[in-house]
GUDO-909395 format. One record per residue: residue in three letters; x, z, y of N, C-alpha, C, O in turn. Coordinates in pm, whole numbers, padded with zeros to 5 digits, always signed. Layout:
BEGIN
ALAXZYXZYXZYXZY
...
//
This chain:
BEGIN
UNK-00428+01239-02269-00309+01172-02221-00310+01172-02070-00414+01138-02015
UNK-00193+01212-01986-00203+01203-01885-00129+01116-01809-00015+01118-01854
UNK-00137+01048-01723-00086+00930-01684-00054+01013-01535-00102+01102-01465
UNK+00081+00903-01537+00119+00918-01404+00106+00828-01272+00190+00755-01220
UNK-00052+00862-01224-00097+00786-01121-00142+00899-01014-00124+01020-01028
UNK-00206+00833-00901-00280+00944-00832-00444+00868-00806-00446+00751-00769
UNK-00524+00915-00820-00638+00832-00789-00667+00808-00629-00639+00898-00550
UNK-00719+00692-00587-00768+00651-00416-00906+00626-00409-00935+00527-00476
UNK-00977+00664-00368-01102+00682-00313-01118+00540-00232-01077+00545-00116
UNK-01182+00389-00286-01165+00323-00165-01283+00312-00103-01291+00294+00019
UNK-01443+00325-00229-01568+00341-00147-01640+00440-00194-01638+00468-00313
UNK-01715+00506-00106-01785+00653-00160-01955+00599-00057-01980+00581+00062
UNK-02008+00595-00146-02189+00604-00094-02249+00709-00146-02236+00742-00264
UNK-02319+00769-00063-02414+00863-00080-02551+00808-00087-02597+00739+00003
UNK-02633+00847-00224-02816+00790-00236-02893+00905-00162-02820+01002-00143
UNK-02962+00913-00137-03068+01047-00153-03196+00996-00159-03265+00936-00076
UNK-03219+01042-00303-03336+00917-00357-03464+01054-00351-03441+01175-00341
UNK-03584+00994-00358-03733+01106-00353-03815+01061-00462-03889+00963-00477
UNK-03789+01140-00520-03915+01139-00641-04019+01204-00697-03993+01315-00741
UNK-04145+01158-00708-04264+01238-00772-04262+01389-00841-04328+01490-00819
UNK-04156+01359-00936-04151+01465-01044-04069+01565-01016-04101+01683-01026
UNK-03942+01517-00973-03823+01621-00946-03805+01659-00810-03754+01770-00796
UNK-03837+01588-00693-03819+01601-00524-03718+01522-00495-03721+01408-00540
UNK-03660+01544-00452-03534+01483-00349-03380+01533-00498-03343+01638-00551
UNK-03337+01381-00509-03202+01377-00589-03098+01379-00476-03147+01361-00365
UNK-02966+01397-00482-02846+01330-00413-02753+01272-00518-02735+01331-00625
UNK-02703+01178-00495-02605+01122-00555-02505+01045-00493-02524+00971-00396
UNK-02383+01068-00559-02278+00995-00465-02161+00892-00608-02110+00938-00710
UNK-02158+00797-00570-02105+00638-00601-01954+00658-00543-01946+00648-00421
UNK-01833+00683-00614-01705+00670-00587-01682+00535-00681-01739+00505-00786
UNK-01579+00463-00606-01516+00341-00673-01364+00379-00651-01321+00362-00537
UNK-01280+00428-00744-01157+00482-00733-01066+00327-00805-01113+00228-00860
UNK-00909+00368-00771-00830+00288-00772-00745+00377-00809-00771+00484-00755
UNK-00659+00382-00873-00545+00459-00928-00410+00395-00938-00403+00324-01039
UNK-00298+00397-00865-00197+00371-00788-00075+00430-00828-00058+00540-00775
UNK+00019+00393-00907+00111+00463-00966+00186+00514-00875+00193+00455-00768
UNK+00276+00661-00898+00382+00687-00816+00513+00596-00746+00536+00497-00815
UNK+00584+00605-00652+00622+00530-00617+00717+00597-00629+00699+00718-00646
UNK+00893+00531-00626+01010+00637-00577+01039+00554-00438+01051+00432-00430
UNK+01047+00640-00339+01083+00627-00235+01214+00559-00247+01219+00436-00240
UNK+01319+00629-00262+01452+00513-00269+01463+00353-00327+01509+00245-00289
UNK+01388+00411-00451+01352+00209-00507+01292+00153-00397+01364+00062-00354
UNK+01174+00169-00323+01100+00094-00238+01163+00047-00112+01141-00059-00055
UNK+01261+00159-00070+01349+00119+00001+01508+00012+00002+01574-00051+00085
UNK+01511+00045-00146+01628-00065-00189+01536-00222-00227+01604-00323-00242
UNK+01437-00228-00236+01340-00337-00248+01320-00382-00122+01332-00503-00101
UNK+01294-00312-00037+01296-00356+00130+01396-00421+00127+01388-00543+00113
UNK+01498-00368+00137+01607-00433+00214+01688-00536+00150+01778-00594+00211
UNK+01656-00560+00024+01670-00661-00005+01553-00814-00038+01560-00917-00105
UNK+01440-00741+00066+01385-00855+00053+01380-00897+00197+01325-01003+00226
UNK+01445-00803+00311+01489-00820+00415+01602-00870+00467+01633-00894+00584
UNK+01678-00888+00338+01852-00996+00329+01808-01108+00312+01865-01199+00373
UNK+01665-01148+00204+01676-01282+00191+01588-01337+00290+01602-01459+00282
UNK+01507-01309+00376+01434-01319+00487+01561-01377+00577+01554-01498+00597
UNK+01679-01307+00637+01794-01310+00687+01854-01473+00660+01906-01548+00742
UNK+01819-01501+00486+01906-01586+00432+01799-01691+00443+01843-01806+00443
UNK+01702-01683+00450+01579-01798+00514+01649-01806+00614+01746-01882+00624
UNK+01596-01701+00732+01673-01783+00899+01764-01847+00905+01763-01948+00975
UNK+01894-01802+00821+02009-01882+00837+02004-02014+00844+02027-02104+00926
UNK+01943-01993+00666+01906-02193+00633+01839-02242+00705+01882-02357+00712
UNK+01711-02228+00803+01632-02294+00885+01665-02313+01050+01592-02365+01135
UNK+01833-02239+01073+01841-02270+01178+01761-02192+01285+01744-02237+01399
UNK+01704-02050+01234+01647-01985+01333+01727-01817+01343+01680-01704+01350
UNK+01823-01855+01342+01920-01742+01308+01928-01631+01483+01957-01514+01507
UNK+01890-01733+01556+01937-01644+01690+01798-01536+01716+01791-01422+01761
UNK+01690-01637+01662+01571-01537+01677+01573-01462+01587+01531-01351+01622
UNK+01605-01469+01474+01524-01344+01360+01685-01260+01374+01674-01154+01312
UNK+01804-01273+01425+01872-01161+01379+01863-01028+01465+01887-00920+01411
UNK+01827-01038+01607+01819-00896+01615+01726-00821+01545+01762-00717+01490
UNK+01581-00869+01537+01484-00814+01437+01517-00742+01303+01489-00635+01251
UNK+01604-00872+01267+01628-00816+01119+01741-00717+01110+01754-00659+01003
UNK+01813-00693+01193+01949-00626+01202+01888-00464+01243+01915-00350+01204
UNK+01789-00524+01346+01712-00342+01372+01657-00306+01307+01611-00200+01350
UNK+01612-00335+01182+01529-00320+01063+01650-00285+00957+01668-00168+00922
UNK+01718-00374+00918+01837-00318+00811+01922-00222+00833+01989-00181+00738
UNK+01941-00151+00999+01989-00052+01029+01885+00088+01024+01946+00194+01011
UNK+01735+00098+01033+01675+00169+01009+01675+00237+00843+01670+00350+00795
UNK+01681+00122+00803+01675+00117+00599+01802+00192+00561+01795+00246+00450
UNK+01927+00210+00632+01982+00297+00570+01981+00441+00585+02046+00512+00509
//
């Protein structure tokens, strides 16, 4: 079965162990993470609407003069 992920590499150690019988082993220790595909357009329609309600925080808190250019140069990038 093949799944649609990509695997991530987040730690990789290398041993190099010495032994009596065999000489010198190497071994290497990956700890992978596997990360589903993303669609670019969803992630971007998820932005920006979690960048409207950010918008709709400032409003309600009365900090509307500071966060709107921020947020306005940001929601104009997103399209």
């Amino acid at each position: 079965m093949k799944t649609n992920a990509r695997p991530v590499v987040i730690w990789k150690k290398t041993y190099d162990t010495v032994t009596k019988d065999e000489g010198k082993r190497h071994e290497v220790k990956t700890v992978q993470c596997f990360l589903p595909n993303i669609n670019v357009k969803v992630f971007l329609k998820a932005l920006n609407v979690f960048m409207l309600i950010l918008l709709i925080i400032a409003i309600l808190t009365n900090k509307i003069k500071e966060a709107a250019p921020i947020m306005t140069f940001i929601l104009e990038q997103l399209h």
